[in-house]
BAPA-635269 format. One record per residue (C-alpha): x, y, z. Coordinates in steps of 0.05 Angstrom, whole numbers, m for minus. Example, Ala and Ser with C-alpha at 12.3 -4.5 7.8 and 13.67 -1.06 7.14 Angstrom:
2
{atom {246,m90,156}}
{atom {273,m21,143}}
//
This chain:
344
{atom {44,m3215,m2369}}
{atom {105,m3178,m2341}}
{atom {93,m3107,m2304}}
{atom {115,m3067,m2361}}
{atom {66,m3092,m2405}}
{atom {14,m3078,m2359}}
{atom {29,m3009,m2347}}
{atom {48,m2998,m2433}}
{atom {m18,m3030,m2441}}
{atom {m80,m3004,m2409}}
{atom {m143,m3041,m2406}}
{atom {m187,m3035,m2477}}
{atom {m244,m3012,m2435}}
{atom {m215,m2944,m2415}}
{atom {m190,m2925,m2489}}
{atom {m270,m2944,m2514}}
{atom {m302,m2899,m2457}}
{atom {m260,m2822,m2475}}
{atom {m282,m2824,m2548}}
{atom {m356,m2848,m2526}}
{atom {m354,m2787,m2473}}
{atom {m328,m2742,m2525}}
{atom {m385,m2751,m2575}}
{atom {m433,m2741,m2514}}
{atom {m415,m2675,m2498}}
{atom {m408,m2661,m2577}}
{atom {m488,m2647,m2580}}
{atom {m483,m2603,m2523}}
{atom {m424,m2557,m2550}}
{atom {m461,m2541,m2612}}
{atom {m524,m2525,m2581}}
{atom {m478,m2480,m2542}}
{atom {m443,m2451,m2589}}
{atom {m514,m2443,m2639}}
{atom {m541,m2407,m2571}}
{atom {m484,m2358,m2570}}
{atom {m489,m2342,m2643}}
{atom {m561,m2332,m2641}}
{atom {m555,m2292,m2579}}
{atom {m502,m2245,m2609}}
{atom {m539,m2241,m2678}}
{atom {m605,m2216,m2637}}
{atom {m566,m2166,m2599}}
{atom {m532,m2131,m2657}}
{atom {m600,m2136,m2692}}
{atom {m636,m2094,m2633}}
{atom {m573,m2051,m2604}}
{atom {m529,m2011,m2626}}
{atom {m449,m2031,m2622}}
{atom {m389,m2003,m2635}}
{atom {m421,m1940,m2662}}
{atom {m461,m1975,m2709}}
{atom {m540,m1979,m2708}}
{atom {m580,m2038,m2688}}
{atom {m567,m2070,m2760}}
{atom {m638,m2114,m2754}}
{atom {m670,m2069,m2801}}
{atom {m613,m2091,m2847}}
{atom {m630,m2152,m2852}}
{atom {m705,m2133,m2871}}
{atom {m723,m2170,m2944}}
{atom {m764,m2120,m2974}}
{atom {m723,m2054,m2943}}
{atom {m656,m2077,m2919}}
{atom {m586,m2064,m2944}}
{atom {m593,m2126,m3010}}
{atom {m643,m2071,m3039}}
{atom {m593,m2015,m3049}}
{atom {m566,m2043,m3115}}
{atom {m635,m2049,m3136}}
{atom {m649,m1975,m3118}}
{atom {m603,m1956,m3165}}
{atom {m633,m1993,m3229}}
{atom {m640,m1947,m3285}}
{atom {m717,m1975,m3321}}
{atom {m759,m1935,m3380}}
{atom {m828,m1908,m3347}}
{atom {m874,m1863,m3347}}
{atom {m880,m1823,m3286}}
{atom {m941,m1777,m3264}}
{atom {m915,m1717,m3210}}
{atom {m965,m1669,m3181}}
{atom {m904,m1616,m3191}}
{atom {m903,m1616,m3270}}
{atom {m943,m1563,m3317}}
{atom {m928,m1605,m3379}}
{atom {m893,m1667,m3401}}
{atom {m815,m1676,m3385}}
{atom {m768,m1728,m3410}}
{atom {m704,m1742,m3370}}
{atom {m653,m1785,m3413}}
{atom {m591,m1826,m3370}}
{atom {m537,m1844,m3401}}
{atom {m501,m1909,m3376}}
{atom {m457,m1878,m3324}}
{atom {m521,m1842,m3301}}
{atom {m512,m1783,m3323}}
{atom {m582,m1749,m3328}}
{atom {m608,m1698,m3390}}
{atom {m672,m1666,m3372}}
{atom {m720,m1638,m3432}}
{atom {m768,m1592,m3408}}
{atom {m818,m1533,m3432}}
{atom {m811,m1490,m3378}}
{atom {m764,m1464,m3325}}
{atom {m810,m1491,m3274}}
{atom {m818,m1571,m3296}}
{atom {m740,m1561,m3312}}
{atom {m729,m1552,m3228}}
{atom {m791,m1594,m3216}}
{atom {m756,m1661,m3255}}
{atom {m688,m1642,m3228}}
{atom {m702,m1647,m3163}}
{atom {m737,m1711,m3169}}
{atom {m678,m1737,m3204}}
{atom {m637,m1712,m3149}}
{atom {m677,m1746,m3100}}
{atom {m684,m1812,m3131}}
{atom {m616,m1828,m3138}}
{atom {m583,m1782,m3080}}
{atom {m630,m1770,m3031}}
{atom {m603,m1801,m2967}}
{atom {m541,m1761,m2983}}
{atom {m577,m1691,m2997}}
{atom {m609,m1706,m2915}}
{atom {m536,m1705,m2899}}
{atom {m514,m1647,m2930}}
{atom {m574,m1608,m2896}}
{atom {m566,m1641,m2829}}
{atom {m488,m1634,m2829}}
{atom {m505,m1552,m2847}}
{atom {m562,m1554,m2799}}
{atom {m517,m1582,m2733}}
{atom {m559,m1646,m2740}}
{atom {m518,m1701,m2761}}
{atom {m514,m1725,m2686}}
{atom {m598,m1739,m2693}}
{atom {m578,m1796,m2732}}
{atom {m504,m1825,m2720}}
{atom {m505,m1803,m2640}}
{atom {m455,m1772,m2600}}
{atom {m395,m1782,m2648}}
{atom {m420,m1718,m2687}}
{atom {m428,m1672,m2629}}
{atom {m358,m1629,m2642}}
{atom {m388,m1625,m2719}}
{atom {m465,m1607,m2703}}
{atom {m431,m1547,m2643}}
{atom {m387,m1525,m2695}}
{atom {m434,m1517,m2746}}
{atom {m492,m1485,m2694}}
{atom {m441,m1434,m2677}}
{atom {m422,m1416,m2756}}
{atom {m492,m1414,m2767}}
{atom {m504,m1434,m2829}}
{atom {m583,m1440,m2826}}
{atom {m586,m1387,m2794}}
{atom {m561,m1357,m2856}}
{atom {m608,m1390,m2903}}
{atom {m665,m1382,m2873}}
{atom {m646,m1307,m2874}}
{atom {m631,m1312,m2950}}
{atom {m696,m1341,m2961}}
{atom {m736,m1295,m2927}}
{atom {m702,m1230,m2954}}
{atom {m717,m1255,m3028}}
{atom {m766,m1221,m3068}}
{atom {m833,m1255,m3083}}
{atom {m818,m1239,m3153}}
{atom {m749,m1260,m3161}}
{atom {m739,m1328,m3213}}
{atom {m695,m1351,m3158}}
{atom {m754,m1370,m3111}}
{atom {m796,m1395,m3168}}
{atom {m741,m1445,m3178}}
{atom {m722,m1466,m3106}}
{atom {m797,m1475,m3092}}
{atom {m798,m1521,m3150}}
{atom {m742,m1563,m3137}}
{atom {m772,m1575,m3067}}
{atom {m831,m1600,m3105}}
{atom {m792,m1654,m3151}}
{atom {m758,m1674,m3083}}
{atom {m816,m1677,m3043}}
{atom {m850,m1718,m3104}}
{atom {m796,m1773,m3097}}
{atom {m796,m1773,m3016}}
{atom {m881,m1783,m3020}}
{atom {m868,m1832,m3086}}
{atom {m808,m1876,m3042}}
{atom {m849,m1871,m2982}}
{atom {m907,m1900,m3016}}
{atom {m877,m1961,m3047}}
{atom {m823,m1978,m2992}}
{atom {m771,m1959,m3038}}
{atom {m736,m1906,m2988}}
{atom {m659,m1922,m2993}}
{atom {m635,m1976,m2941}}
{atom {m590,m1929,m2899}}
{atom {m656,m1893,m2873}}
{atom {m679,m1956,m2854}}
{atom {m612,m1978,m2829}}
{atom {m606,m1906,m2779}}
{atom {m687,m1912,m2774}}
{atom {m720,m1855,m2791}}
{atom {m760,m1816,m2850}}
{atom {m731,m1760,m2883}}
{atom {m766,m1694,m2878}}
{atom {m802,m1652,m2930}}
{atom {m748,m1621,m2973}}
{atom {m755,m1542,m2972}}
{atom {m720,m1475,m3004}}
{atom {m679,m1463,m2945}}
{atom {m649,m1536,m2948}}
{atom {m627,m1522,m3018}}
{atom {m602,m1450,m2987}}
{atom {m565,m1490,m2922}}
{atom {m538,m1537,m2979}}
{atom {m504,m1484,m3013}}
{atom {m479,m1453,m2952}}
{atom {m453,m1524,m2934}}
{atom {m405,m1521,m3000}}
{atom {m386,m1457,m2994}}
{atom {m364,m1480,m2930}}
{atom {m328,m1541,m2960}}
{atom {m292,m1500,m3013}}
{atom {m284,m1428,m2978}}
{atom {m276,m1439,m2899}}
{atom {m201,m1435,m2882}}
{atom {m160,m1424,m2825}}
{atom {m120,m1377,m2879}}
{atom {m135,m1306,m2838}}
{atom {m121,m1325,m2766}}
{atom {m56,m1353,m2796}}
{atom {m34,m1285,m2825}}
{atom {m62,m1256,m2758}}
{atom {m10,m1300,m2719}}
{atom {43,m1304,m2767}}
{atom {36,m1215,m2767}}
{atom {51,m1220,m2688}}
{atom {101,m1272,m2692}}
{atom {140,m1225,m2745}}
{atom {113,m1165,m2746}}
{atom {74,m1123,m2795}}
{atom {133,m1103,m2847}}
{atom {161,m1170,m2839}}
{atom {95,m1212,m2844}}
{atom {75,m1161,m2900}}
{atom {148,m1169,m2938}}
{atom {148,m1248,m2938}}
{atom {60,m1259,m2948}}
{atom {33,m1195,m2987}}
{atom {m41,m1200,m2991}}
{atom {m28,m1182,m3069}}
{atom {44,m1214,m3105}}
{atom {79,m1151,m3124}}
{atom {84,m1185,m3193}}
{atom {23,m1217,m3215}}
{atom {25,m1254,m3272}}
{atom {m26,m1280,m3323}}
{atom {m1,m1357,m3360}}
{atom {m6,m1331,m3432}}
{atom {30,m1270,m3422}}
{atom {107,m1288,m3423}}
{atom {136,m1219,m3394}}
{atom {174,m1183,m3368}}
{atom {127,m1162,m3302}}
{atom {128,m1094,m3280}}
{atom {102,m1086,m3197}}
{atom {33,m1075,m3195}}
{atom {m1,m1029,m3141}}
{atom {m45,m1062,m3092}}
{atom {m121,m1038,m3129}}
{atom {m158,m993,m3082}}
{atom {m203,m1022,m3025}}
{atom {m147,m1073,m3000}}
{atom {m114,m1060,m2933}}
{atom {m44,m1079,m2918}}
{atom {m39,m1105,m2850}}
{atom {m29,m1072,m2784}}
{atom {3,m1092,m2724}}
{atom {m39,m1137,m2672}}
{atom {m56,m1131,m2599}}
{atom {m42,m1190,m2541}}
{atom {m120,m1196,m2532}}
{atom {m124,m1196,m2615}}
{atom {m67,m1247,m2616}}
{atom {m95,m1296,m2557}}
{atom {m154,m1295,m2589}}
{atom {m140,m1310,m2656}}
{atom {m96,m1363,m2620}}
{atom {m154,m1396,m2586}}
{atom {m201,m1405,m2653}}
{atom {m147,m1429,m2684}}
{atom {m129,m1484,m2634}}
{atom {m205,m1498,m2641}}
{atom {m205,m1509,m2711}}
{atom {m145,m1548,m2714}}
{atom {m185,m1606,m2672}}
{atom {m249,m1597,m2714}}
{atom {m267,m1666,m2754}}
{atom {m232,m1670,m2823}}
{atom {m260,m1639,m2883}}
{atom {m292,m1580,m2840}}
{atom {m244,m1537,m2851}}
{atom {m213,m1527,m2920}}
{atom {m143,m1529,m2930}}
{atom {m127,m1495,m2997}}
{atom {m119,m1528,m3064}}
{atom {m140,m1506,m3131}}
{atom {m177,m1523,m3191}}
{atom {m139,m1543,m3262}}
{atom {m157,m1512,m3327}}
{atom {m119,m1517,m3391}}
{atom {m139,m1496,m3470}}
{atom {m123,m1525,m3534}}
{atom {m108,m1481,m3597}}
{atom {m149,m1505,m3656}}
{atom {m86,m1520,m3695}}
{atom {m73,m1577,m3649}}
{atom {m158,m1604,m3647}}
{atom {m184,m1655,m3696}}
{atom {m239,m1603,m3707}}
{atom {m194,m1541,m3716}}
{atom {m241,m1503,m3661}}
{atom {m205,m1483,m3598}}
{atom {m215,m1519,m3539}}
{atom {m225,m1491,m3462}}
{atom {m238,m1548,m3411}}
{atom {m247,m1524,m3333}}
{atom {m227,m1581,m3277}}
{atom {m270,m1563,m3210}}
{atom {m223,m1598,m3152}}
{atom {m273,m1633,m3097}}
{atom {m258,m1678,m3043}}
{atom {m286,m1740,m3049}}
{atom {m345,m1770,m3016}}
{atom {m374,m1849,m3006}}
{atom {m416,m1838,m3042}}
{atom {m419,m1785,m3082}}
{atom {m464,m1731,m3070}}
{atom {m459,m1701,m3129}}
{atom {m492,m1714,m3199}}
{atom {m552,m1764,m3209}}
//
């Protein structure tokens, strides 16, 4: 044997002992790497990361997150609520759109609030907690700005003042205090059964008893949605920038031709009506100030503050409809939510 072979050709013995040591240390790397997994599975399951929850409850096989499909199953029963005076049938339609029967006023709220509250129930405990200031109960400190911002508006404030300021004979109270029933029915019924949707046991907790002022803060919550703007303190900086005249001349509070879509013209100027103000000129404390909230609302969470838009509605002369009746078809414009909160 020459020295080159000896050196291009290495004893058998060492290329039989790497592959040996290699499936030694193969059992050891996947008990490693199971350990890890496991380790990191158990941590996400009991702490929260990244801003989400501690997803164990998730994983839960009679409450966890598989059961949410199931919570949406339409099925044909009879149901028996403490709420109701007589019977009430409720009819859904394949895309879940509910039509309740009733007798009276009061089984009508009853049954749609129940209806509500089966199919949209963690999402109604949004609505009131977002109105409330509470969302940050739930989803921590990421909701802070929101729950401060909506403290300070005081939007529960407000319903609790509507509610207490209505007449005990007023239909209005009849029905909110009804609806809380049908609500409350479902809560008790889903409590009962473990059938609570899976995002309360995902965030873990139990929604409270549904009341009048909840429907109240719910309203005041889409009024907010649809109504609050920035529009005002705009005009108030734009009429300091400018000027009164100027600000007035190029953004009057009325157009000095208002026109209506079936009336082709010509427009004569129309008067301001009576009761509307033209604007007057603006102070440095008036205009810092207006300054400030505005800054402030400009760095408020999206969807807080609205930002205009408008609702489409168009009509149909009977000439041009199959049934020769007219037709007048109204398109409400709302931001979109995951999911919906709307409708049942």
């Amino acid at each position: 044997m020459t020295a080159e072979s000896a050196i291009a050709e290495p004893p058998a013995v060492m290329t039989a002992v790497a592959p040996r040591r290699r499936r030694a240390r193969l059992p050891l790397l996947n008990l490693a790497g199971a350990a890890i997994v496991s380790a990191a599975v158990l941590y996400v399951s009991f702490f929260p990361v990244a801003g989400l929850p501690a997803l164990g409850a998730a994983f839960n096989p009679t409450t966890g997150a598989w059961t949410m499909a199931a919570d949406a199953q339409v099925t044909d029963r009879m149901l028996h609520l403490g709420g109701l005076q007589q019977p009430v049938r409720v009819v859904l339609e394949k895309d879940g759109t509910a039509h309740v029967t009733a007798r009276t006023d009061h089984d009508l709220f009853v049954a749609t609030g129940y209806v509500h509250a089966k199919f949209r129930l963690f999402q109604m405990d949004l609505l009131r907690r977002q109105g409330a200031g509470r969302l940050s109960e739930i989803v921590g400190k990421v909701a802070l700005d929101t729950d401060r911002f909506e403290l300070q508006l005081g939007l529960l404030r407000t319903a609790q003042l509507e509610w207490a300021q209505l007449p005990a004979s007023d239909p209005l109270r009849d029905a909110l205090l009804a609806y809380a029933q049908g609500v409350n029915d479902r809560i008790t019924e889903a409590e009962s059964t473990h059938q609570l949707d899976a995002m309360f046991t995902l965030l873990g907790y139990h929604p409270q008893p549904w009341t009048p002022v909840d429907s109240l803060l719910v309203k005041g919550d889409m009024t907010q949605t649809l109504n609050f703007t920035d529009t005002p303190l705009v005009m108030a900086l734009l009429n300091k920038s400018l000027g009164t005249d100027l600000a007035s001349e190029w953004f009057p509070i009325l157009p000095p031709n208002q026109q209506a879509p079936y009336d082709p013209g010509p427009y004569g100027k129309v008067e301001p009506p009576q009761g509307i103000a033209t604007m007057t000129a603006m102070t440095d404390a008036q205009s810092a100030s207006a300054q400030a909230v505005y800054e402030r609302l400009a760095a408020m969470p999206a969807g807080l503050v609205s930002k205009g838009g408008a609702s489409t509605n168009w009509a149909v002369a009977g000439a041009k409809s199959a049934s020769g009746g007219a037709l007048l078809a109204g398109d409400p414009q709302l931001h979109l939510t995951l999911s919906t909160s709307r409708g049942a």
